[in-house]
NUROLUM-30236 format. One record per residue: residue in three letters; x, y, z of N, C-alpha, C in turn. Coordinates in steps of 0.02 Angstrom, whole numbers, plus 50000, padded with zeros to 5 digits. Last residue first. Example, Ala and Ser with C-alpha at 12.3 -4.5 7.8 and 13.67 -1.06 7.14 Angstrom:
SER:50642:49888:50354:50684:49947:50357:50645:50002:50394
ALA:50660:49716:50390:50615:49775:50390:50660:49835:50390
This chain:
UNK:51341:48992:49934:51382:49018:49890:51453:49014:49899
UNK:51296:48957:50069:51283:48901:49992:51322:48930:49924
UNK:51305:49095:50136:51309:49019:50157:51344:48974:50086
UNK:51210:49172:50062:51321:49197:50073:51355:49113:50091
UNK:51114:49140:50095:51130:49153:50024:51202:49139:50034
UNK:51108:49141:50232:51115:49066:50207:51140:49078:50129
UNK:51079:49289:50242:51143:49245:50254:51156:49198:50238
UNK:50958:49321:50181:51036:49335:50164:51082:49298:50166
UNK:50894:49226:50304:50915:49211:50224:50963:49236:50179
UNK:50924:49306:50398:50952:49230:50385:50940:49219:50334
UNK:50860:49434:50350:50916:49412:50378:50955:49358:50398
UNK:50721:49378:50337:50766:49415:50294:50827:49429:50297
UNK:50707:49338:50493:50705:49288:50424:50741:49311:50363
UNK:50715:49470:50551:50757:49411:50560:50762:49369:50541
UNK:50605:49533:50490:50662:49556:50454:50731:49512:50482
UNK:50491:49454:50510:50515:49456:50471:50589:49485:50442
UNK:50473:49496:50647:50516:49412:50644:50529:49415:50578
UNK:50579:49623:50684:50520:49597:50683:50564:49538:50650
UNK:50716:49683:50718:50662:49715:50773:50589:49692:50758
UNK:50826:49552:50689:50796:49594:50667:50737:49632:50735
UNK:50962:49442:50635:50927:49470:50691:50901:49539:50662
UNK:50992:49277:50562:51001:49316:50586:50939:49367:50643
UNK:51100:49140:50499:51065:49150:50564:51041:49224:50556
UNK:51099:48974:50405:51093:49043:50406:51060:49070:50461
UNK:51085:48829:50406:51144:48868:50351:51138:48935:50369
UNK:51066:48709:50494:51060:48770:50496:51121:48804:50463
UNK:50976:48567:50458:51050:48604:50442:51028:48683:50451
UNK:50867:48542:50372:50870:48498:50462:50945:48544:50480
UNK:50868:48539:50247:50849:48480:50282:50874:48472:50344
UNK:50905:48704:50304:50901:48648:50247:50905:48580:50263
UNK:50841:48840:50391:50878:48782:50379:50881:48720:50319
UNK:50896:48990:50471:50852:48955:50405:50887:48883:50412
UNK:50821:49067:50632:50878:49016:50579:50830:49009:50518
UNK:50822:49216:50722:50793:49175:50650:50848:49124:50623
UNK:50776:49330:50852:50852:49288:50814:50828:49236:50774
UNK:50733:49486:50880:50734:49432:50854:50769:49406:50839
UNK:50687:49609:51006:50731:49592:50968:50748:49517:50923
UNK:50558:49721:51027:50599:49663:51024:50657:49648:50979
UNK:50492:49830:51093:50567:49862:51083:50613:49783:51077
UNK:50383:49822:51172:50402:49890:51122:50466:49897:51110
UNK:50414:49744:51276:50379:49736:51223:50373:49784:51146
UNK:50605:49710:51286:50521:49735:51307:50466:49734:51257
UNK:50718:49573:51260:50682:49654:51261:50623:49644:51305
UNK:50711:49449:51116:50732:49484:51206:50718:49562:51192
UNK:50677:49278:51067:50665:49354:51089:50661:49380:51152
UNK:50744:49158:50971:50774:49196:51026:50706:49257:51011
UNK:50700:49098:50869:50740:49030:50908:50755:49077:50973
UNK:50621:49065:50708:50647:49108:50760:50652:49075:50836
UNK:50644:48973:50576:50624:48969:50644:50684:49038:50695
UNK:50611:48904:50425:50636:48956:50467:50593:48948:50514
UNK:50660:48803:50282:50629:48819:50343:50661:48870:50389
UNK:50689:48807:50097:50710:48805:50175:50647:48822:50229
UNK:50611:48639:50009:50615:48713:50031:50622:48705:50086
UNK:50741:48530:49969:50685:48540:49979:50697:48620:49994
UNK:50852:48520:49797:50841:48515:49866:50778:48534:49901
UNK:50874:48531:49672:50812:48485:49685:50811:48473:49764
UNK:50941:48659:49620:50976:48580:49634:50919:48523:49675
UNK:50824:48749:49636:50859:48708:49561:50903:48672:49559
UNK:50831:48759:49778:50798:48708:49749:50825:48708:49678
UNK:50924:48857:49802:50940:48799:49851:50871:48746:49825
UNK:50882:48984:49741:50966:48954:49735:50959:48877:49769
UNK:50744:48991:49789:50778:48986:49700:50823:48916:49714
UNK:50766:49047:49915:50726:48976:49896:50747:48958:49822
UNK:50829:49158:49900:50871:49093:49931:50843:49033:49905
UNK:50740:49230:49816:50823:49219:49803:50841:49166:49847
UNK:50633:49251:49936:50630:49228:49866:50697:49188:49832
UNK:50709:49305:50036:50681:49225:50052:50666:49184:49976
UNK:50752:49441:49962:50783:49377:50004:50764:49298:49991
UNK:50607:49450:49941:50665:49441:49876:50724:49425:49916
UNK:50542:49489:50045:50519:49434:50022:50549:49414:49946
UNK:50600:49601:50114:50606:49522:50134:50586:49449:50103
UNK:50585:49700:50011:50646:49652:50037:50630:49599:50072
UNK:50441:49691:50022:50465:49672:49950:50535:49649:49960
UNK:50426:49741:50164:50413:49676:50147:50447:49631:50077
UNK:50496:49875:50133:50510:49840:50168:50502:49739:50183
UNK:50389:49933:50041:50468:49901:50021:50518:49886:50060
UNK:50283:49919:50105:50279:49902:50053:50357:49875:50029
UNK:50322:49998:50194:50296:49937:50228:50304:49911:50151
UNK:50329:50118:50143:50363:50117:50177:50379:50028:50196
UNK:50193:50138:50087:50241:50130:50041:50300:50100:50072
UNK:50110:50153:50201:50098:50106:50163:50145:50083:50108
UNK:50159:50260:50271:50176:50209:50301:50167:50154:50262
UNK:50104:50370:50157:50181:50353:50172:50206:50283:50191
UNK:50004:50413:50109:50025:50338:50107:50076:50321:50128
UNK:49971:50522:50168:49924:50486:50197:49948:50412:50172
UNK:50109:50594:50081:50074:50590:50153:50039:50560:50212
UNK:50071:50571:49949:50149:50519:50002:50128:50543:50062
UNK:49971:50654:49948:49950:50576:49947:50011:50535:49980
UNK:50004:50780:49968:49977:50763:49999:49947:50696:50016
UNK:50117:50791:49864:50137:50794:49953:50095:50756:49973
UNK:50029:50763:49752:50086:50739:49760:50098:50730:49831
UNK:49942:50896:49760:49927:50819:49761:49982:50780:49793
UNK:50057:50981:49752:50004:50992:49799:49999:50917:49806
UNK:50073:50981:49622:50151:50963:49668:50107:50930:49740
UNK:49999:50981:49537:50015:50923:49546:50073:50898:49603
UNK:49872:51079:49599:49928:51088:49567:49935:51001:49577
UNK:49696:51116:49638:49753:51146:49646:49821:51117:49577
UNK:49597:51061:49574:49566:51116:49605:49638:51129:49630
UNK:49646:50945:49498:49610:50981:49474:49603:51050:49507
UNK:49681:50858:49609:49729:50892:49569:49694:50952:49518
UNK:49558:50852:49695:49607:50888:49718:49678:50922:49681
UNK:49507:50730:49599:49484:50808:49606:49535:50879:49638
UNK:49598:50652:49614:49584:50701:49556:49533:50765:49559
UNK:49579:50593:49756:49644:50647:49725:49644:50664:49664
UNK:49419:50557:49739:49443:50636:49788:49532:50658:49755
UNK:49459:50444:49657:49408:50522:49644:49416:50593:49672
UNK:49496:50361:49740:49555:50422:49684:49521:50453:49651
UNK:49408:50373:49847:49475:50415:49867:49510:50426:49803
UNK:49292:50290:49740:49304:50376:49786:49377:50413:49822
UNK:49366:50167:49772:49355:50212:49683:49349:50292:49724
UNK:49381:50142:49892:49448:50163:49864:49433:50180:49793
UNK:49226:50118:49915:49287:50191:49959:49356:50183:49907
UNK:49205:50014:49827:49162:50084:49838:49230:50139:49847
UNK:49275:49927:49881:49289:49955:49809:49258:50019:49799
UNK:49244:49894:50014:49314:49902:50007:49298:49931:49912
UNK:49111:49932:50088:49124:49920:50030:49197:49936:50000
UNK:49048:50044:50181:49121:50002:50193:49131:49963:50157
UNK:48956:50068:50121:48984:50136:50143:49044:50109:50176
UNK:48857:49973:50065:48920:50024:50017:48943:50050:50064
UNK:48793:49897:50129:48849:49894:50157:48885:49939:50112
UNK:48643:49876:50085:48694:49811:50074:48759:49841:50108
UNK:48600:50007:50107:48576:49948:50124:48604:49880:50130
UNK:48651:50071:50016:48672:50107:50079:48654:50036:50128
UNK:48632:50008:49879:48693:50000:49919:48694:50012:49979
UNK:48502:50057:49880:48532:50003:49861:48608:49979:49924
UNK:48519:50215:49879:48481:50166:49930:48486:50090:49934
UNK:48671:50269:49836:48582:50252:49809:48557:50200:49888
UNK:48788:50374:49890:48773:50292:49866:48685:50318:49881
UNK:48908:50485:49924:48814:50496:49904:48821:50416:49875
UNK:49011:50483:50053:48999:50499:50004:48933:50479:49983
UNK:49048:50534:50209:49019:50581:50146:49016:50549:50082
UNK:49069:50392:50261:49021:50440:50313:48995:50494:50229
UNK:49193:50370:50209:49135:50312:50191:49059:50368:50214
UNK:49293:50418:50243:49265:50443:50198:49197:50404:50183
UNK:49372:50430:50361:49317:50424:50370:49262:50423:50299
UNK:49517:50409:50355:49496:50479:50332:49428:50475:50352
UNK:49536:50279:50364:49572:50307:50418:49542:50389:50414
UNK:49442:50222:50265:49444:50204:50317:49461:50256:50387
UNK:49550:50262:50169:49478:50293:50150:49430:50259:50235
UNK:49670:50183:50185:49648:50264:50200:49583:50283:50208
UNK:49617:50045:50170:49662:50081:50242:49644:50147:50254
UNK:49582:50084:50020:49521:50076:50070:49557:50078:50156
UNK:49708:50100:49991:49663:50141:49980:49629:50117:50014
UNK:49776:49956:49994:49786:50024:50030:49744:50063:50030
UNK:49655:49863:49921:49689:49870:50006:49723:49943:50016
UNK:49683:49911:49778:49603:49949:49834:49637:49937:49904
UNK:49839:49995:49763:49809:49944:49756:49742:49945:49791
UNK:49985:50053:49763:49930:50086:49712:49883:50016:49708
UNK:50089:49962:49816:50029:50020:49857:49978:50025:49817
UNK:50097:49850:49741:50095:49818:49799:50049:49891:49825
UNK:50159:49930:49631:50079:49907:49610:50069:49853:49677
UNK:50260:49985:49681:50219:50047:49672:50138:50003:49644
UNK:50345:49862:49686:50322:49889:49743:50262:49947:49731
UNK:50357:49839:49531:50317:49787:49583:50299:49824:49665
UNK:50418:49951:49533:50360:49956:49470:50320:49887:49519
UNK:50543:49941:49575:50487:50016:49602:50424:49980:49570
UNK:50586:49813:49515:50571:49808:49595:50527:49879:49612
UNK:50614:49865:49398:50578:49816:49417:50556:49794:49478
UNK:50731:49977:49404:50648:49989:49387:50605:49933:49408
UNK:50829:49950:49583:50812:49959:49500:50738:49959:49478
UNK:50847:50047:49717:50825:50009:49661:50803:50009:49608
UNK:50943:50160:49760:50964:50078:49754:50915:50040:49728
UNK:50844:50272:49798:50898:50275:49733:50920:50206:49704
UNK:50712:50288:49866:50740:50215:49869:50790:50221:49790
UNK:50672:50436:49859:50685:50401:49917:50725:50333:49924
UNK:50625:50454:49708:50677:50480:49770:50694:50474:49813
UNK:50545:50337:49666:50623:50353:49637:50665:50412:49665
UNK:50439:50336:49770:50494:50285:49772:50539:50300:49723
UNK:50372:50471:49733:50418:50476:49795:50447:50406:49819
UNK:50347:50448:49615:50410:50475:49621:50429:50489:49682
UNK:50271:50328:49630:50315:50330:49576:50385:50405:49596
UNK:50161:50408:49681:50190:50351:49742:50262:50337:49696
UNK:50106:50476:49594:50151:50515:49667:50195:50454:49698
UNK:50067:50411:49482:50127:50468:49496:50173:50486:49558
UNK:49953:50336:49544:50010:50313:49531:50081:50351:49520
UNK:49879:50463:49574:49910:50407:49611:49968:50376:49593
UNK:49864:50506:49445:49873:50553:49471:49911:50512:49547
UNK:49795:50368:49399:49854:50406:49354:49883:50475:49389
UNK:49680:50384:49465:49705:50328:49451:49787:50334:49452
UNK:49634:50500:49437:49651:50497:49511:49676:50417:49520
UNK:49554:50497:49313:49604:50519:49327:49645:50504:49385
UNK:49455:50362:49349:49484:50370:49304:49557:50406:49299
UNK:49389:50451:49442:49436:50377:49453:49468:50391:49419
UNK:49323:50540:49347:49387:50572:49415:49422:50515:49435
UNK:49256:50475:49302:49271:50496:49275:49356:50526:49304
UNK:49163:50433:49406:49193:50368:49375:49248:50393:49327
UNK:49066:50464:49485:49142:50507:49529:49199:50448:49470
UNK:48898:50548:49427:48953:50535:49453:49025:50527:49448
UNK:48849:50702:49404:48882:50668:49363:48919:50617:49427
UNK:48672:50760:49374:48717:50748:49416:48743:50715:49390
UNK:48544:50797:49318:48599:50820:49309:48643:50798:49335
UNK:48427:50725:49384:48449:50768:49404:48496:50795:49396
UNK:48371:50648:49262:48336:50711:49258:48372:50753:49327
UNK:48381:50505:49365:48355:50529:49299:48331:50612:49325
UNK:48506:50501:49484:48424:50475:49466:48423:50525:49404
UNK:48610:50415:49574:48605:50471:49529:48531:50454:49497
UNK:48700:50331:49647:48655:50383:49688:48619:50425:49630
UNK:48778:50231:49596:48706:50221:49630:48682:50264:49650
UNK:48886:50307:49549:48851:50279:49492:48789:50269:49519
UNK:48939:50423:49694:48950:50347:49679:48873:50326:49627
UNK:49005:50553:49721:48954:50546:49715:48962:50447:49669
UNK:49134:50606:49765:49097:50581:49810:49037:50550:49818
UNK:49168:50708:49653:49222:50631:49687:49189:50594:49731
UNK:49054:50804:49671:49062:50753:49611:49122:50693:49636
UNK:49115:50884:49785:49055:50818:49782:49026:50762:49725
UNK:49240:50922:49721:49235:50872:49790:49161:50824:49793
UNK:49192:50980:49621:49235:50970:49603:49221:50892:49694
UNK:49126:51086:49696:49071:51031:49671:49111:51008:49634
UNK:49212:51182:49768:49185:51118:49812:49138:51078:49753
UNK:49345:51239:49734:49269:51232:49706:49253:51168:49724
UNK:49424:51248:49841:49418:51312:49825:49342:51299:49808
UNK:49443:51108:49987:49424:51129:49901:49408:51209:49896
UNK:49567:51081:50091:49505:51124:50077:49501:51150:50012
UNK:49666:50933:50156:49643:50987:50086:49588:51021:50093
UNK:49663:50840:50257:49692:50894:50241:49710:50955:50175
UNK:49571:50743:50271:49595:50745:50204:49662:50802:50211
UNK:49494:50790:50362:49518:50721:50375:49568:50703:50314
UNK:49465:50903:50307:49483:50926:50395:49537:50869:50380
UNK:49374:50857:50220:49422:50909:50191:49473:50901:50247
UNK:49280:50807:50300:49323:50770:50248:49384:50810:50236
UNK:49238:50834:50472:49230:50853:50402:49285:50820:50360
């Protein structure tokens, strides 16, 4: 069941099947509203949560980096991850049209319906409620989110500093892995025409690139 996969149980469930009901399913004369309205909200009810559980969690960055990381989550890829991982594709109402062409894994379909489902859910409880319950199912996605955004303002920042003197872009090469499989360890050069300005070590290859680049920063400076 959704609710089960959602961890929310609606009080007023036609609050839930209206989030579920997709523009193609609706026929003349049956009253029915679809879920475009609740996007709408559950847009803005999203973006909130992920907004303040990166200005409590990540104090060290400034607004421009939350506001690029919070529009890296609040994006259909994540959402459709979830709407995927929740099963939601199985409940919601699509027209015969679509059911036919593939709506029910239709990456835009499912992630308009999941911020249908968290407006609805803000609606039928509180905003704190919502809140928990979306850093919840996004956690790992936010997590990854500003994890990559470092590595890729490193590599960003180095590449800057070492071409507006018209030098080429650096190269990287991971050069060492040791361990087990669940448990590697990485060693990353950066280099500049052929010159290794920067070394370092990480538990993925990216964060051992992010780590030689740092370093090459400290390097050339």
């Amino acid at each position: 069941m959704l609710e089960k996969n959602i961890g929310y149980t609606f009080k007023d469930k036609s609050l839930l099947e209206n989030a579920l009901t997709h523009k193609s399913f609706l026929l003349k004369g049956k009253g029915l509203k679809n879920n475009e309205r609740l996007e709408f909200l559950g847009d803005s009810v999203l973006g909130f949560a992920v907004a303040q559980y990166l200005y409590k969690n990540y104090p060290q960055l400034p607004e421009g980096e939350l506001t690029k990381i919070r529009s890296t989550v609040v994006c259909e890829e994540s959402l459709f991850k979830v709407a995927l991982r929740t099963e939601l594709g199985k409940y919601i109402h699509i027209g015969k049209g679509e059911e036919t062409t593939g709506g029910r894994e239709r990456p835009s379909i499912l992630s308009d319906a999941l911020e249908a489902v968290f407006a609805a859910i803000y609606l039928d409880s509180d905003i704190s409620l919502v809140t928990n319950l979306i850093t919840g199912l996004l956690k790992e996605d936010i997590e990854k989110a500003v994890k990559d955004h470092d590595v890729r303002d490193y590599k960003t920042l180095f590449q800057e500093l070492v071409q507006k003197d018209g030098a080429k872009a650096p190269e990287y090469e991971i050069i060492k892995e040791e361990g087990p499989d669940h448990a590697k360890i990485f060693t990353a050069v950066v280099k500049l025409e052929g010159k290794i300005v920067g070394e370092g070590v990480g538990k993925t290859k990216k964060e051992a690139e992010k780590q030689a680049a740092k370093n090459g920063i400290n390097s050339i400076k």
